[in-house]
Backbone as CSV, one residue per row, in Angstrom:
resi,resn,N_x,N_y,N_z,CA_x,CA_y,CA_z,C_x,C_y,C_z
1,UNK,16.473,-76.024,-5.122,15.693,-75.292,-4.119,16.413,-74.037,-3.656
2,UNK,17.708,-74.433,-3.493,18.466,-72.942,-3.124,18.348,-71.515,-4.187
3,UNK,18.427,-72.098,-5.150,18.277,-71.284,-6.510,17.081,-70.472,-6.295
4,UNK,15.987,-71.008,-6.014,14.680,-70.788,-6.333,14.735,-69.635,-5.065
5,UNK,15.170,-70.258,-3.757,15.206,-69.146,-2.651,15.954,-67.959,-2.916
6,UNK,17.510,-68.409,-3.670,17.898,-67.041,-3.761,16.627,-66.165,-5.041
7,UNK,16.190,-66.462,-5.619,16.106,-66.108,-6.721,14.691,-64.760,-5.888
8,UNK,13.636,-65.507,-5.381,12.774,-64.559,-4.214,13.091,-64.042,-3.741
9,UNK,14.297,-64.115,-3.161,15.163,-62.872,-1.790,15.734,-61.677,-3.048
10,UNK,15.913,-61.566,-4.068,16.582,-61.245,-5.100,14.826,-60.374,-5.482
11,UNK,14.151,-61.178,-5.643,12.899,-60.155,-6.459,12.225,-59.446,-5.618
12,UNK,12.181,-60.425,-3.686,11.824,-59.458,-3.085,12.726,-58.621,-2.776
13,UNK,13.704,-58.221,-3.023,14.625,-57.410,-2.802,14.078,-56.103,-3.894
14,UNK,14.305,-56.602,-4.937,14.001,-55.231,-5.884,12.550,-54.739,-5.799
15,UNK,11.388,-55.914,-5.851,10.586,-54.963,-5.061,10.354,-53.743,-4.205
16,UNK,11.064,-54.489,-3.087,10.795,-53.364,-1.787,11.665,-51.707,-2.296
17,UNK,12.536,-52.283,-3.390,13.568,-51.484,-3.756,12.479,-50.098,-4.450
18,UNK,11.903,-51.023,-5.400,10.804,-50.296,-6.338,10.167,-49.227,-5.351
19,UNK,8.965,-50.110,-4.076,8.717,-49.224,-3.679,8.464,-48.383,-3.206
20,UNK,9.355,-48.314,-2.436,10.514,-47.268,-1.990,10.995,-46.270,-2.693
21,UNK,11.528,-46.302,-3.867,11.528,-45.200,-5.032,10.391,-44.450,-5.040
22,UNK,9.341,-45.251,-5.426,7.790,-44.693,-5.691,7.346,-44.135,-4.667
23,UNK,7.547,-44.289,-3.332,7.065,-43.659,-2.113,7.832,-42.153,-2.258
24,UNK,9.270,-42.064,-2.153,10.351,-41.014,-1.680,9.507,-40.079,-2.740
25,UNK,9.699,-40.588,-3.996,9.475,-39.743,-5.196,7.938,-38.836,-5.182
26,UNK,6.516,-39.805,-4.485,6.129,-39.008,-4.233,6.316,-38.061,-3.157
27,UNK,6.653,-38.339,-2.506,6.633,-37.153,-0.925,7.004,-35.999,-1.491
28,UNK,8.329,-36.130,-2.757,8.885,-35.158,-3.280,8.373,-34.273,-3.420
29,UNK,7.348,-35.071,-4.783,6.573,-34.313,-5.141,5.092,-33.125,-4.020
30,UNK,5.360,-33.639,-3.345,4.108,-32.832,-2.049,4.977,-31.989,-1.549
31,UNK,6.084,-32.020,-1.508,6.888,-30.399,-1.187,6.711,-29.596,-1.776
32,UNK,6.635,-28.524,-0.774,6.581,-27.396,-1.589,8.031,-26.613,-2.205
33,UNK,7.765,-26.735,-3.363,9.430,-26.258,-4.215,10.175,-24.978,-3.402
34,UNK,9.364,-24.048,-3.007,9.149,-22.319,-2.454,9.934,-22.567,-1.665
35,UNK,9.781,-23.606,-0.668,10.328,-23.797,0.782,11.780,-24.071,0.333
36,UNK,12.299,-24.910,-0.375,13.132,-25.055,-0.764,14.616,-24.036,-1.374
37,UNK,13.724,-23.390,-2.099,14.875,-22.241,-3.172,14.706,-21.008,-2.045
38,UNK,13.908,-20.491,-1.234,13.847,-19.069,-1.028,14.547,-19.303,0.724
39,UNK,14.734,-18.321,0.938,15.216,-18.094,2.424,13.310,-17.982,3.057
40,UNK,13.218,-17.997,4.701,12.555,-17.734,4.938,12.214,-15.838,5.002
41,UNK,12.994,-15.444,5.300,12.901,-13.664,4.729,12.461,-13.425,3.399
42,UNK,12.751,-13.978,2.528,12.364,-13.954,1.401,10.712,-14.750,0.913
43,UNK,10.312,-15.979,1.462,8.887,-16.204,1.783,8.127,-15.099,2.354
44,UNK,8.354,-14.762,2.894,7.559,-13.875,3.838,6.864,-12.560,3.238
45,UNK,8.381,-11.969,2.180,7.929,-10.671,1.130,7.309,-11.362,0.255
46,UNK,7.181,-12.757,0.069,6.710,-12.867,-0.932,5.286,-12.714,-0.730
47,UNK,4.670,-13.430,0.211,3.512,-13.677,1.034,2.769,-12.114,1.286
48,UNK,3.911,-10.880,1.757,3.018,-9.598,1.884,2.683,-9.232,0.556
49,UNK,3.999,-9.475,-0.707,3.095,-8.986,-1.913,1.911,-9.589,-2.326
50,UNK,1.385,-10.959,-1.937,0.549,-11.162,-2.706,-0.530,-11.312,-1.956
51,UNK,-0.490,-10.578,-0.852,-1.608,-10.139,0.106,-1.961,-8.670,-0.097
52,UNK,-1.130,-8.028,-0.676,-0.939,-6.778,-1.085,-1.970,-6.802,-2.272
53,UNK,-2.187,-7.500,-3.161,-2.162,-7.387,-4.735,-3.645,-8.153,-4.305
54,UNK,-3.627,-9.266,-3.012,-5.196,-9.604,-2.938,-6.189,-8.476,-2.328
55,UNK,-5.564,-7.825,-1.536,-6.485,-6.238,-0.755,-6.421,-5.298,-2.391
56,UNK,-5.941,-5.591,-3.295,-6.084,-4.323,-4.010,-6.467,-4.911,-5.451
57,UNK,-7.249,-5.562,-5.621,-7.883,-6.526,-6.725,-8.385,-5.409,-7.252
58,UNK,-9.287,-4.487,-6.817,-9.962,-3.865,-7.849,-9.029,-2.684,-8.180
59,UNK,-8.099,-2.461,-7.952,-7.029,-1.419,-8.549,-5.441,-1.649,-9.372
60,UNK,-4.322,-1.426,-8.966,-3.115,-1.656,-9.440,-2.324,-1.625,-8.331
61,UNK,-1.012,-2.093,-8.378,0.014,-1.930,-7.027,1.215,-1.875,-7.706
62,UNK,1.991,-1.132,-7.238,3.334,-0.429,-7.859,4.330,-0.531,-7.154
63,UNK,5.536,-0.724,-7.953,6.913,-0.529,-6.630,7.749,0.123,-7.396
64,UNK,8.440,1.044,-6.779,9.974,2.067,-6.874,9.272,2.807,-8.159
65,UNK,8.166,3.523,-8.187,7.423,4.502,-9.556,8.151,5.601,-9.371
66,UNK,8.269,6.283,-10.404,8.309,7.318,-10.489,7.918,8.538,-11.299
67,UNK,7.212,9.571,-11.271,6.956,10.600,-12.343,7.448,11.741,-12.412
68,UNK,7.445,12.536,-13.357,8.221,13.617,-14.030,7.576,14.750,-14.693
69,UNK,7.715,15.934,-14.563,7.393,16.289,-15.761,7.417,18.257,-15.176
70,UNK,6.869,18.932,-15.900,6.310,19.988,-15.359,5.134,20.857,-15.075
71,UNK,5.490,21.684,-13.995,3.956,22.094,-13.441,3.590,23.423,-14.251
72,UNK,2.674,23.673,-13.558,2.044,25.041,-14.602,2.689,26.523,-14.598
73,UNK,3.805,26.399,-13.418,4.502,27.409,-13.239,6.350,27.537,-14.068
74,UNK,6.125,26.032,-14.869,7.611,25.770,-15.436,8.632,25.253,-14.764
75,UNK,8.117,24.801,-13.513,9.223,24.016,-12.765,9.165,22.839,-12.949
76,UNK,10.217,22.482,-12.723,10.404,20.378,-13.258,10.100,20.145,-11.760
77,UNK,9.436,18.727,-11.895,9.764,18.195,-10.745,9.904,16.742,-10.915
78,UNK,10.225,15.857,-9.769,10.469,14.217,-10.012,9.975,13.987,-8.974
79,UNK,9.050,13.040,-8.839,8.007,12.207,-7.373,8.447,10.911,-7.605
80,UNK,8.628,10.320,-6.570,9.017,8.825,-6.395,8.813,8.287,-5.327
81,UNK,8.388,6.841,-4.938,7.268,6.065,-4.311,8.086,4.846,-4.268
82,UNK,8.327,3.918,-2.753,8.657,2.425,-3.321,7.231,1.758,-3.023
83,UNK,6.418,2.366,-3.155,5.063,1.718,-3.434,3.939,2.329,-3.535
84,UNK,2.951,2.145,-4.690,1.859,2.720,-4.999,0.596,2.210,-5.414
85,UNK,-0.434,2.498,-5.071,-1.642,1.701,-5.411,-2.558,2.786,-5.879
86,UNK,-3.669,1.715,-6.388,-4.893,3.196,-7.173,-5.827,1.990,-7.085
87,UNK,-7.325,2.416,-7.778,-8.155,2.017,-7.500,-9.344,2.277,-9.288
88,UNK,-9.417,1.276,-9.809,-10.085,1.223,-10.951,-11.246,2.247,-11.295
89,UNK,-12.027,2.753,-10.404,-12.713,3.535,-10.574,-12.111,5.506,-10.295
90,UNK,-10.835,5.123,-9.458,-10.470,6.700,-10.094,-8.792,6.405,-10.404
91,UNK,-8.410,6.277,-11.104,-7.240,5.738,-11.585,-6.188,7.422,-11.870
92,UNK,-6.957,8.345,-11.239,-5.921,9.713,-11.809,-4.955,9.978,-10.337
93,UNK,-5.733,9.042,-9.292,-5.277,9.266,-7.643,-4.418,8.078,-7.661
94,UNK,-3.592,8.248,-7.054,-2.040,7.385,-6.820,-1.859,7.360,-5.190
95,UNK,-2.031,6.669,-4.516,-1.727,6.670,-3.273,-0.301,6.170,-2.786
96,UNK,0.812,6.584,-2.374,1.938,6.138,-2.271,1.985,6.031,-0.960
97,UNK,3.450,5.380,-0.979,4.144,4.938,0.609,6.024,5.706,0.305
98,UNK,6.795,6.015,1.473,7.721,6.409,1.120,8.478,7.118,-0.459
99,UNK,8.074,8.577,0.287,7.822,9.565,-0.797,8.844,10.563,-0.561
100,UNK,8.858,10.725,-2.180,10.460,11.426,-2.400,10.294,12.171,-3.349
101,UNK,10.063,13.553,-2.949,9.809,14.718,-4.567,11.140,15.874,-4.492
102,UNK,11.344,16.102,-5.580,12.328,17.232,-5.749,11.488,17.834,-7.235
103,UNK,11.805,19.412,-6.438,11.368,20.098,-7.291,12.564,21.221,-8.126
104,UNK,12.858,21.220,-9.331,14.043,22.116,-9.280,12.962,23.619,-9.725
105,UNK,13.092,24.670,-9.327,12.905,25.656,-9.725,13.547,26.884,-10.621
106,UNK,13.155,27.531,-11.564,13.988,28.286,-12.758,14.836,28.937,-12.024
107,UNK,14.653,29.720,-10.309,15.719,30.327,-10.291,17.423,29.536,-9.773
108,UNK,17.024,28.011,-10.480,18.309,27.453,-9.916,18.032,26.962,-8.736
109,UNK,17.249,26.753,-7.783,17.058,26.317,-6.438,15.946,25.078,-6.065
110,UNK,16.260,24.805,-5.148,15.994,22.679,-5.405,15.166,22.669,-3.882
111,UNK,14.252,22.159,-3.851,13.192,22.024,-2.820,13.004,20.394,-2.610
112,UNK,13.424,19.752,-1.751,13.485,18.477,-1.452,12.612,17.694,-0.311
113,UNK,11.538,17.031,-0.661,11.055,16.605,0.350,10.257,15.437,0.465
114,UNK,10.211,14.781,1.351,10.186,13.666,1.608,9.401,13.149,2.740
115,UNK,8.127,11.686,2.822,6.987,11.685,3.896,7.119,9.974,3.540
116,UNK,6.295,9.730,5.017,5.702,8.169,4.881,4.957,8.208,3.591
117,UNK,4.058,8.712,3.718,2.504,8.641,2.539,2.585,9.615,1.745
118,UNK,2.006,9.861,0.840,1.421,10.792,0.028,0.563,10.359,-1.142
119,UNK,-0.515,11.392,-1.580,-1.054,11.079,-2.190,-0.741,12.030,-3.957
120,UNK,-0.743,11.479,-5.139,-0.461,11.897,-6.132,-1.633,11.993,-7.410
121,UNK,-1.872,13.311,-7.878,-2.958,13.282,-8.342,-2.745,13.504,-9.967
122,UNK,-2.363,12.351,-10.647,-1.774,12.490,-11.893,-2.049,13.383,-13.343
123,UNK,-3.495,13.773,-12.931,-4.005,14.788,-13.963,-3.864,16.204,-13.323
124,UNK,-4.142,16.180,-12.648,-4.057,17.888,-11.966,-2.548,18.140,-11.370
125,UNK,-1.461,17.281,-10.797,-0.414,17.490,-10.583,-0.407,17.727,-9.455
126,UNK,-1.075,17.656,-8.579,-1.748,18.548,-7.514,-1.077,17.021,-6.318
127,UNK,-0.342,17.683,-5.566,0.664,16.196,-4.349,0.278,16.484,-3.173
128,UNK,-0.021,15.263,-2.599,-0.201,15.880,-0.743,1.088,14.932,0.208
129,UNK,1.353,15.585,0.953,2.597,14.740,1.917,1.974,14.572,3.014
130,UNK,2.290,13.388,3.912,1.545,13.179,5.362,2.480,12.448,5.995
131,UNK,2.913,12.530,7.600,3.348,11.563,7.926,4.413,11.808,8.018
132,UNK,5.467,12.682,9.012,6.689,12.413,8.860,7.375,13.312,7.821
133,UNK,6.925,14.383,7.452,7.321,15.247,6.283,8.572,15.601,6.593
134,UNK,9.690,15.742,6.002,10.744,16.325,6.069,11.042,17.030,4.590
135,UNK,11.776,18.042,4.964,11.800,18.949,3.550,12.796,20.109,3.970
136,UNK,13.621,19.939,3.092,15.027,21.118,3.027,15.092,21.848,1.387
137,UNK,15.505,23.310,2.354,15.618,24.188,0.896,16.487,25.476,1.450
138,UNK,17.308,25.610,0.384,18.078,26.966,0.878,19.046,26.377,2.113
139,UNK,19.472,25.446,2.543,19.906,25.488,3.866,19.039,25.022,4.838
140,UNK,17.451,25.572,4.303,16.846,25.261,5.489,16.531,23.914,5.718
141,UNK,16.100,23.462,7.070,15.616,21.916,7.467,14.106,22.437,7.667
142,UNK,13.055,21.571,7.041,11.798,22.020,7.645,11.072,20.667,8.244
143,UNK,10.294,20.411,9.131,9.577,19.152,9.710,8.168,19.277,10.408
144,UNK,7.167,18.745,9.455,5.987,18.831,9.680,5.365,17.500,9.490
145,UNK,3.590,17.165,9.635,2.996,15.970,9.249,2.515,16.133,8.239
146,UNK,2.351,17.285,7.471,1.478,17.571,6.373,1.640,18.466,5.438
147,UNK,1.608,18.275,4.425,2.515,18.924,3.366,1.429,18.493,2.109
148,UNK,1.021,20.214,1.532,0.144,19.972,-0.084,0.645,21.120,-0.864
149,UNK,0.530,20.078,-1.899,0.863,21.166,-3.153,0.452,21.513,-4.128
150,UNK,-0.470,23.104,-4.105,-1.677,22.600,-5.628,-0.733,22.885,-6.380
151,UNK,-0.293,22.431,-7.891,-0.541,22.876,-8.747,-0.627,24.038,-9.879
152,UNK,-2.341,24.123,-9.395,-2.897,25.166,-10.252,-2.483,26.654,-9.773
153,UNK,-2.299,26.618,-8.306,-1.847,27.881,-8.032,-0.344,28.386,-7.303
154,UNK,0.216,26.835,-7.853,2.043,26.928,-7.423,2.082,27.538,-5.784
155,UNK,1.204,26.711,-4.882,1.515,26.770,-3.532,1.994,25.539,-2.866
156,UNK,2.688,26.075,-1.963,3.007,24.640,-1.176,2.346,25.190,0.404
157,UNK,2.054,24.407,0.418,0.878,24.641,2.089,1.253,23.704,2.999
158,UNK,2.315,24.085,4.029,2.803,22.957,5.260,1.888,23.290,6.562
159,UNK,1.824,22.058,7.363,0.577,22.354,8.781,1.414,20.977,9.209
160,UNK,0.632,21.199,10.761,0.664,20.479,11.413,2.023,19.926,12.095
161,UNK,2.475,20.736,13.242,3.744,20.379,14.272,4.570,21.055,12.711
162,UNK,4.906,22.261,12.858,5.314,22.740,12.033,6.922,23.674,12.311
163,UNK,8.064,23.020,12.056,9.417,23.094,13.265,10.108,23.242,11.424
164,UNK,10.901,24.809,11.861,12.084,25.176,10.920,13.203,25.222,11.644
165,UNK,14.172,24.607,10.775,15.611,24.802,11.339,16.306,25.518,10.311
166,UNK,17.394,26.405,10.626,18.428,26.763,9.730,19.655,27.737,10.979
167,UNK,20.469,27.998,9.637,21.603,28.826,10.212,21.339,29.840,11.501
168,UNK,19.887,30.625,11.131,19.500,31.283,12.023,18.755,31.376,13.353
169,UNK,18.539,29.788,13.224,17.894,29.656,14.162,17.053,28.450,14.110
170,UNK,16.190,28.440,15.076,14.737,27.581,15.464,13.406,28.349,15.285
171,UNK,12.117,28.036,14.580,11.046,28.480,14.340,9.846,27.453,14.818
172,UNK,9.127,27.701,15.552,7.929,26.632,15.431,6.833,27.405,14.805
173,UNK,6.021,27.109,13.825,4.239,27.675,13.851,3.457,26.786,13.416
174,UNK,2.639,27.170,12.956,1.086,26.535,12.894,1.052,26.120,11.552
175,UNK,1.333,27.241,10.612,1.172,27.028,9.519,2.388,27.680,8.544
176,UNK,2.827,27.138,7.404,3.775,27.928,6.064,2.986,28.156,4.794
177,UNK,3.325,29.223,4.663,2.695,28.986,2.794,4.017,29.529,2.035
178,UNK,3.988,28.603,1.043,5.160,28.996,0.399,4.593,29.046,-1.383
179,UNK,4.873,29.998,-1.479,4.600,30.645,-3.055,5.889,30.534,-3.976
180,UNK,5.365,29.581,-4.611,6.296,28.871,-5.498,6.813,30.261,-6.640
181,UNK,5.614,30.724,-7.500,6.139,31.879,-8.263,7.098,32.618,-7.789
182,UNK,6.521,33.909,-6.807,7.112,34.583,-5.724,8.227,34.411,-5.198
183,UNK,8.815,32.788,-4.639,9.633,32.376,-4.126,9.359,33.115,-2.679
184,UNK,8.742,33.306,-1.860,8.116,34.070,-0.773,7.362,32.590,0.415
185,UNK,7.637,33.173,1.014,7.389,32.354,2.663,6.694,33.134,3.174
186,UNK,5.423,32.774,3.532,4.917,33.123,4.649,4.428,32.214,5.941
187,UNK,4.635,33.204,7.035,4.348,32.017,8.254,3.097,32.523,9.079
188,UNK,2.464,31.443,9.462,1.238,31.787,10.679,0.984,31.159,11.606
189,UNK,0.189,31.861,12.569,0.377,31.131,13.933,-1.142,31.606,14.153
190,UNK,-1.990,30.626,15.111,-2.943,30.966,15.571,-2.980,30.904,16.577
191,UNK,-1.654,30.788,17.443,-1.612,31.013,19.213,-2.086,32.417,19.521
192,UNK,-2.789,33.033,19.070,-2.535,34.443,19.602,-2.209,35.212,18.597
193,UNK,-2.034,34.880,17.911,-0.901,35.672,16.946,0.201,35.528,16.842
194,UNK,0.857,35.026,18.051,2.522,34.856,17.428,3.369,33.571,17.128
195,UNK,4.016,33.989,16.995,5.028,32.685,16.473,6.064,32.160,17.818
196,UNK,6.093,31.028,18.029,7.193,30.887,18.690,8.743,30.113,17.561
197,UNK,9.174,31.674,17.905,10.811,31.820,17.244,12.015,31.513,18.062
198,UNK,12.632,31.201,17.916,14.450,31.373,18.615,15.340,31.696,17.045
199,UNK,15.294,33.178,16.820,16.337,33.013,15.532,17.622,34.172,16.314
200,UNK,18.653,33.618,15.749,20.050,34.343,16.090,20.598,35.206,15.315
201,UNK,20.285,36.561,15.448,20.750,37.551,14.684,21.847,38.143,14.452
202,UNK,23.413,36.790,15.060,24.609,37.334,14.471,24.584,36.226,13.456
């Protein structure tokens, strides 16, 4: 009789043993693996990209792009984006986020500038900056919200809260046009006509 008792305490033993295995093992399995391997900082990017990629189903989404090449006036330039999207039905428009163009020009001189947004228009070449524009050349510091560049007629067209800095001084106006051929600046103001300047003429 003792035999027989140990022998039940012994099977119910491995029983409960069994399942118990079979329980743990599933729960396992109902975890989520994600939670496991990634930091929570790292869930989280994961979660905006693929909320990103669900708002933009009918287009493409891009990270750290960049393009190259030259414009119609023979200047190189390089545009770069740590993120870009487009849209299936016009796929030549590139809409970016943190934007970074350098342009080198033949006479040796480098035009650098940089916005939250911009938009990139891959057949015509044709770039717009918005948002935070910053842009240096020659020395100079320039800072506006809006910044375009056709192209076809090698202008760069700055507006909006439109603040130059350099050696000589402080400039605010309304508007810049800068003629890429030419290498020529022009400035405008529609206060009246004038500009408000502070430049230092030693």
């Amino acid at each position: 009789m003792e035999r027989k008792k140990k022998l039940r305490i012994i099977q119910l033993s491995l029983l409960f043993i069994g399942i118990s295995i079979i329980i743990f093992t599933y729960a396992d399995r109902k975890r989520d693996p994600v939670n496991d391997i990634f930091t929570k900082e790292t869930q989280e990017k994961i979660r905006k990209q693929l909320s990103n990629q669900n708002q933009t189903a009918e287009g493409d989404i891009f990270f750290n792009i960049e393009y190259s090449g030259l414009d119609l006036a023979g200047n190189r330039y390089i545009l770069k984006a740590e993120q870009a999207t487009n849209k299936k039905e016009n796929l030549e428009i590139v809409n970016m986020d943190k934007v970074t163009a350098t342009f080198f020009f033949k006479d040796n001189t480098t035009l650098y500038v940089t916005s939250d947004n911009g938009i990139y228009n891959n057949k015509t070449l044709d770039m717009k900056f918005f948002n935070n524009v910053e842009a240096t050349y020659e020395g100079s510091e320039l800072y506006s919200q809006k910044a375009d560049y056709s192209n076809s007629n090698s202008f760069l067209t700055i507006s909006e809260n439109v603040k130059i800095k350099d050696q000589r001084g402080t400039m605010v106006a309304d508007k810049l046009f800068f003629d890429i051929k030419k290498q020529k600046l022009n400035i405008a103001s529609f206060n009246d006509g004038k500009i408000n300047a502070n430049i230092n003429l030693k």
